[in-house]
C-alpha positions in Angstrom: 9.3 -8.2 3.8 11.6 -8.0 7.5 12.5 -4.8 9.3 14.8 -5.5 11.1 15.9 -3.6 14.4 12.0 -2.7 15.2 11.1 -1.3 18.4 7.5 -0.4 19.7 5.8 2.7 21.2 2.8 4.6 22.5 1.8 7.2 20.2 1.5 11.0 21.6 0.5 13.1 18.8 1.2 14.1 14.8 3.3 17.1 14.8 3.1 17.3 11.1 2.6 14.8 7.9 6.2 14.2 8.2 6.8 13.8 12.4 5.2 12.6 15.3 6.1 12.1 19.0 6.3 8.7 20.5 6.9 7.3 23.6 9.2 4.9 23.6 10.7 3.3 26.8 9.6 5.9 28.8 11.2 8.5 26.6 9.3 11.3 24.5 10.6 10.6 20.7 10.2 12.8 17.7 9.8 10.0 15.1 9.6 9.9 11.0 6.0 9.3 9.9 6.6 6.3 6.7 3.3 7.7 5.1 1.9 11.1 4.7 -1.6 10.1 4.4 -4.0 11.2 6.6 -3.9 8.3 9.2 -6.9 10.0 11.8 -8.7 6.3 12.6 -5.0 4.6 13.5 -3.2 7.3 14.8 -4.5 8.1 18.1 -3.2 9.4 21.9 -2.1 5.8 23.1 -2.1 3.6 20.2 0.4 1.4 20.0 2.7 1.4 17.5 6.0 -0.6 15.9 8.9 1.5 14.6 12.3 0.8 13.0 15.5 2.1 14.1 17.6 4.5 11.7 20.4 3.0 9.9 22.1 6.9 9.3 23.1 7.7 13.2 23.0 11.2 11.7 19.8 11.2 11.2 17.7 14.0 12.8 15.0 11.6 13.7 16.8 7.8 15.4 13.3 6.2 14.8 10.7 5.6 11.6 7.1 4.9 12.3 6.2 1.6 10.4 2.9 0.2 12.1 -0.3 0.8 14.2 -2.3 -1.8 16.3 -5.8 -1.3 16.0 -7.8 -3.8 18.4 -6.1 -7.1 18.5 -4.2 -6.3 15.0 -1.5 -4.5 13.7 -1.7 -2.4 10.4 1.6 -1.5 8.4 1.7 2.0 7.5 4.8 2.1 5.8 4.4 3.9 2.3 7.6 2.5 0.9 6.4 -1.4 1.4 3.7 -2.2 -1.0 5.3 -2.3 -4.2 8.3 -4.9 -2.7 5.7 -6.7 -0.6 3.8 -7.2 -5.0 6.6 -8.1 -6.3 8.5 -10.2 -3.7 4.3 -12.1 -4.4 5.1 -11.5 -7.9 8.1 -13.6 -8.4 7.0 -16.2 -5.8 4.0 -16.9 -8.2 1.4 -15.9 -5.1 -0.7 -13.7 -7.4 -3.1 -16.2 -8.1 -4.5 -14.4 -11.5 -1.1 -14.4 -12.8 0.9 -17.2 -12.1 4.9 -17.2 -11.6 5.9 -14.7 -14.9 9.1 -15.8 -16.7 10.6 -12.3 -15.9 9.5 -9.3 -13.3 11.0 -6.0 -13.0 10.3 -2.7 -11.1 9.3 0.7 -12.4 9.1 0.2 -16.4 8.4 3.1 -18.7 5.6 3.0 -20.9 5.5 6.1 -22.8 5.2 9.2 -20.9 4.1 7.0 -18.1 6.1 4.9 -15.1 4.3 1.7 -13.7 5.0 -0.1 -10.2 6.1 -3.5 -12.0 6.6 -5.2 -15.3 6.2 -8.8 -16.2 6.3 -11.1 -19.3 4.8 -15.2 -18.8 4.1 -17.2 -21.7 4.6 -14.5 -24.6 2.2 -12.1 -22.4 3.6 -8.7 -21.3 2.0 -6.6 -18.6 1.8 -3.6 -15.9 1.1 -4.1 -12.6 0.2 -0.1 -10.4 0.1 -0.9 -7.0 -1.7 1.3 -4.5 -1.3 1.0 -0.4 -4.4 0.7 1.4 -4.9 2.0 5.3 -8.1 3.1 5.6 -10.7 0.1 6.9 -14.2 0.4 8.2 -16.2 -2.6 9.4 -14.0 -5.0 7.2 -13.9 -3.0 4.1 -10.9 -1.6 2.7 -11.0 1.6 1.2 -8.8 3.7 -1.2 -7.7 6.8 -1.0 -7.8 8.2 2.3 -7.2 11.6 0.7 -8.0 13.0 -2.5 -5.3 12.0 -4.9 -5.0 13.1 -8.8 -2.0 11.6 -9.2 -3.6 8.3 -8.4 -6.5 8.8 -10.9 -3.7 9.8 -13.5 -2.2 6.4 -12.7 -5.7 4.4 -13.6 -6.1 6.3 -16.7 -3.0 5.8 -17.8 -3.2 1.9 -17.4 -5.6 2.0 -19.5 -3.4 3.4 -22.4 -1.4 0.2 -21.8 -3.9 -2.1 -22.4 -5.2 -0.2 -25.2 -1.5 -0.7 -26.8 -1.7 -4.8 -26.1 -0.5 -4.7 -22.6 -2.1 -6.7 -19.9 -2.9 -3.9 -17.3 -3.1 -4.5 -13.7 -4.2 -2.0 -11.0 -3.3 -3.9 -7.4 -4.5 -2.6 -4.1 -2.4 -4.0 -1.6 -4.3 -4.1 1.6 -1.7 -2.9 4.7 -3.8 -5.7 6.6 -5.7 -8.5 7.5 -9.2 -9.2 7.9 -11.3 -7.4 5.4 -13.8 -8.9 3.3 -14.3 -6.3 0.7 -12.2 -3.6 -0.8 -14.2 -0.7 -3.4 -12.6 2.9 -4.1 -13.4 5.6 -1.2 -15.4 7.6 -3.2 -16.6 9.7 -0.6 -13.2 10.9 -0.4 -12.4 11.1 -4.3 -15.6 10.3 -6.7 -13.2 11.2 -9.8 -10.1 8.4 -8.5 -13.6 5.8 -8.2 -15.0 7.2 -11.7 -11.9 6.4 -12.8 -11.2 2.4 -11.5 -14.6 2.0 -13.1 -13.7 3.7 -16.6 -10.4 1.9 -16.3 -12.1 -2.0 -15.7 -14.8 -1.5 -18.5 -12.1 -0.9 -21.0 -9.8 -4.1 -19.3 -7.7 -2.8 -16.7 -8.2 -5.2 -13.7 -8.8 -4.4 -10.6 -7.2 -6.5 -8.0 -6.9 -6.4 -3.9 -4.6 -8.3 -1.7 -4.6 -8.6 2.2 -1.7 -8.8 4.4 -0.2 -10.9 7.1 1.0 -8.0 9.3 3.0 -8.0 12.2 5.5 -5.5 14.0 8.2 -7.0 12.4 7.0 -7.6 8.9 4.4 -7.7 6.5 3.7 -10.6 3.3 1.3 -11.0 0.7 -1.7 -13.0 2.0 -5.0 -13.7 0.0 -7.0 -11.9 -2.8 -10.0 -9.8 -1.4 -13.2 -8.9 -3.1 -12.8 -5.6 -4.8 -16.5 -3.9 -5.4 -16.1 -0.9 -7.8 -20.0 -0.1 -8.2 
């Protein structure tokens, strides 16, 4: 996926999960934050960051914050990107367990439940939940970075699916490259890891995906290792 009219900064501070201020050319910018995670190992006084301009020049805020560098690379922040970035992967056939499907669609009931992505491939039919991954330490990626019920409620409900015939797929798209390894933070969240486990010993799979990121956009890469235990 392309942003197009991107810009970069030097971060200043988080006013709020919603706004921080950037520097950008030399001016002090109140800017939209594209993720309301908590962000505390990327954004910090001086980071550099990438941001996109606002295509509503009514908007209160002109610029949205998309992506941090962290050493020598940059990590996509943006909330709204992972489940495009899956299924742009999806149809392109560059999710190596699955193969170019004969159909693909976004957000598909299944009874009380929504999933991320639908697909169908040789009589098969199947969910795909995809989950955004920020949070790294010493080339491990790590989900969530917050606790998060609504995400366990997604994994449980996969399972439902592929309790009803459905192949279900939990996909944790790392905002990145260069880890080795993702498992569930469960530090963070024990019941969302409790969960991923429960959910793979009754057939969900659990997948992870790096990233080629740069300022300007950010494209499926490579599976990665995903550890639940």
């Amino acid at each position: 996926m392309k942003y197009s009219q991107t810009v970069k900064g030097i971060f200043v501070k988080r006013l709020n999960r919603f706004i921080a201020e950037v520097l950008i050319n030399d001016r002090l910018e109140k800017v939209h934050v594209k993720n309301t995670g908590r962000l505390k190992e990327l954004l910090l006084e001086k980071a550099e960051v990438a941001l996109t301009a606002a295509e509503n020049p009514n908007r209160k805020t002109k610029y949205s914050l998309i992506a941090v560098k962290k050493g020598d690379r940059w990590i996509n922040i943006d909330s709204q990107v992972p489940n495009e970035v899956v299924f742009e992967g999806l149809i392109k056939g560059k999710i190596s367990e699955l193969g170019k499907p004969s159909l693909a669609k976004k957000e598909v009931t299944f009874g009380n439940s929504r999933f991320d992505l639908y697909f169908e491939k040789n009589g098969e039919k199947g969910f795909i939940e995809v989950k955004g991954v920020t949070l790294e330490d010493g080339g491990v990626a790590m989900f969530p970075d917050a606790p998060t019920s609504r995400g366990t409620k997604h994994i449980l409900e996969m399972k439902e699916a592929v309790h009803a015939g459905y192949r279900g797929i939990i996909l944790f798209l790392i905002q990145m490259n260069g880890c080795h390894t993702f498992t569930p933070n469960e530090k963070m969240d024990k019941a969302f890891a409790d969960a991923c486990r429960e959910a793979a010993v009754n057939g969900v799979e659990i997948l992870a995906y790096d990233t080629t990121v740069t300022e300007k956009d950010i494209v499926l890469n490579r599976p990665v290792k995903a550890v639940l235990d």
